[in-house]
LUMTISE-952879 format. One line per field, with one value per residue (C-alpha): residue in one letter; x, y, z. Coordinates in Angstrom, 2 decimals, padded with zeros to 5 digits. Layout:
<nodes>
rest: (A, ...)
east: (X, ...)
north: (Y, ...)
up: (Z, ...)
</nodes>
This chain:
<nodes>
rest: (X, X, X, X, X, X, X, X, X, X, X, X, X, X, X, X, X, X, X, X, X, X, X, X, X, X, X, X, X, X, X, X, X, X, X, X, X, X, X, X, X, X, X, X, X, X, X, X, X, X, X, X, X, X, X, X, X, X, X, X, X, X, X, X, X, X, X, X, X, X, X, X, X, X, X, X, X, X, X, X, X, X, X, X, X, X, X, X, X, X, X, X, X, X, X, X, X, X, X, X, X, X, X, X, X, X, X, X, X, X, X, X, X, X, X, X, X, X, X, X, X, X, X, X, X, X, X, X, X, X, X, X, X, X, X, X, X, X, X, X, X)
east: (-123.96, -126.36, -126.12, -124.84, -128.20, -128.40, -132.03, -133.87, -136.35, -139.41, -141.18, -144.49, -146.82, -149.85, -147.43, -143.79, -142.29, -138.45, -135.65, -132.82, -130.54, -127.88, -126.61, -127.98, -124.64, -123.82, -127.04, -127.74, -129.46, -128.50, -131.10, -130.98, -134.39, -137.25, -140.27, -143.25, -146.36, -149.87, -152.45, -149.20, -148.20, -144.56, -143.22, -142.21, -139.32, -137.87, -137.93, -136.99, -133.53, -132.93, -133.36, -130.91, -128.04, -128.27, -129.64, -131.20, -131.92, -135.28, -137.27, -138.63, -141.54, -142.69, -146.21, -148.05, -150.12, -151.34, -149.54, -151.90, -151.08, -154.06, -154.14, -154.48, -155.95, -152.69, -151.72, -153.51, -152.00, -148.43, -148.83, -150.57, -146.86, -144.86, -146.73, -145.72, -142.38, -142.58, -144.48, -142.48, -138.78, -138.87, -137.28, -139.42, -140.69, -141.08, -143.17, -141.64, -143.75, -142.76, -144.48, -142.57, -140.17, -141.43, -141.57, -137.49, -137.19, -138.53, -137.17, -133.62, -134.15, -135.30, -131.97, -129.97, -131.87, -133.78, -137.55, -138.98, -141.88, -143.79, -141.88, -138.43, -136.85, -134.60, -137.43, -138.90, -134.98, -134.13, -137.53, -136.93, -133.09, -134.85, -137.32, -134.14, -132.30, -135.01, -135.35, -131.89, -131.76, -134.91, -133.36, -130.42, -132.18)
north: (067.40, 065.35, 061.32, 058.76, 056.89, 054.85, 055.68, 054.08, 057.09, 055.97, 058.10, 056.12, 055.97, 053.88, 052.20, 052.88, 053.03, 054.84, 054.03, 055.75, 055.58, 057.73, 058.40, 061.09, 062.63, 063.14, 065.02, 063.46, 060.27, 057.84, 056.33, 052.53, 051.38, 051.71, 049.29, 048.40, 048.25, 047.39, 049.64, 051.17, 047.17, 046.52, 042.91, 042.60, 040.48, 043.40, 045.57, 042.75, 042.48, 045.96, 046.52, 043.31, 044.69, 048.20, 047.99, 051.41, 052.23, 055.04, 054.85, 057.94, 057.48, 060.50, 061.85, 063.46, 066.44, 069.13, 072.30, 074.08, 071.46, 069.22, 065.46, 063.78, 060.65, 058.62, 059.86, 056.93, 054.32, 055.90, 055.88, 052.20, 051.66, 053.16, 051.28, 048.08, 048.69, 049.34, 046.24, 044.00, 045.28, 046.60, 049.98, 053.53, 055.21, 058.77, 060.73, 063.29, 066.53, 065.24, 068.32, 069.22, 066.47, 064.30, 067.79, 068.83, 065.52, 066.17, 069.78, 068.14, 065.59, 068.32, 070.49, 067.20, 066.75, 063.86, 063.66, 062.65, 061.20, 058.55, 055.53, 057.34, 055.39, 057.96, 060.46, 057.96, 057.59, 061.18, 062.08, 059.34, 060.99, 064.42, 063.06, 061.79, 065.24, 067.24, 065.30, 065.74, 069.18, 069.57, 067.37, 069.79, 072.46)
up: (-158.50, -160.21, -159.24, -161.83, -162.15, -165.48, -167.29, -170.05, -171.62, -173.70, -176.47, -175.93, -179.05, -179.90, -183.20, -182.25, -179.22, -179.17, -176.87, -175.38, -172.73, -170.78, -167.58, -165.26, -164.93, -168.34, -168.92, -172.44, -174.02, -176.73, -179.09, -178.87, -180.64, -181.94, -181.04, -182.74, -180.53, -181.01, -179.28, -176.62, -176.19, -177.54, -177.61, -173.75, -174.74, -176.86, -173.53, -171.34, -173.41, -173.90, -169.56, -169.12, -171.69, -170.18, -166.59, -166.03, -162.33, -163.69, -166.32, -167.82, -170.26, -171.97, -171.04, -174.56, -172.70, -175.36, -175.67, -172.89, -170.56, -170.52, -170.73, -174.58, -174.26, -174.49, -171.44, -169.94, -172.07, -171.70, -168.04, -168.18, -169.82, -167.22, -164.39, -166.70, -166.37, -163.13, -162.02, -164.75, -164.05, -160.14, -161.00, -160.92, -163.68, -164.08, -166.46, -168.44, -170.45, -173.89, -175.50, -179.15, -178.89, -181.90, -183.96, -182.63, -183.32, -187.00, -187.40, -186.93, -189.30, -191.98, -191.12, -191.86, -195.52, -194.76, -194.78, -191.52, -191.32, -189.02, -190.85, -189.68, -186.98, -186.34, -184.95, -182.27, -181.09, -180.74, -179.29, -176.86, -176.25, -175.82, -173.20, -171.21, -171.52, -170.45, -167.69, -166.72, -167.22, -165.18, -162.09, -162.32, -161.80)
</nodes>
């Protein structure tokens, strides 16, 4: 049975930065924000509020390999983020295969009638959620 950790899941990007939580129990994520960034950087205070309100025990930032598998090159700046958090907050982080989240993400949007695009806050949230749930469903396994 899978523990009841509390996580925080990031869809890292170089602009936006997407935000869910969940427990590791329930197996699925809720999208709580969306944070600008500059160059991977968000405002710290943003994070810093959103780890004291919800108190996750992982982290799970999303790691953007290509679709073979290979490193992009913000892979280094996502895990430059997750180190962040770990140094900054005292908690792990974990990176996550994020491959084809942002496009579910965007597929979903399209099946609802909306037009996703990179100004859609709702995409960076429910990649964010999907990074969480296929962690959980991996950690089940």
């Amino acid at each position: 049975m899978p523990e009841s950790r509390s996580l925080m899941a990031f869809d890292f990007g170089e602009k936006w930065i997407g935000v869910a939580v969940g427990q590791e129990m329930l197996g699925y994520g809720s999208g709580k924000a969306r944070l600008k960034a500059r160059d991977g950087i968000p405002d710290w205070n943003q994070v810093a509020e959103l780890v004291e309100d919800w108190q996750p025990d992982l982290f799970l930032v999303g790691l953007p390999l290509n679709m073979d598998g290979t490193e992009t090159w913000l892979c280094h700046l996502a895990r430059k983020f997750a180190r962040r958090l770990e140094g900054r907050y005292h908690r792990p982080a974990t990176m996550v295969d994020e491959r084809l989240t942002t496009h579910e993400a965007k597929q979903e949007s399209l099946a609802q009638g909306r037009v996703p695009d990179y100004a859609d806050e709702g995409v960076d949230r429910r990649a964010a959620e999907l990074i969480l749930e296929t962690w959980c469903a991996s950690a089940s396994d």
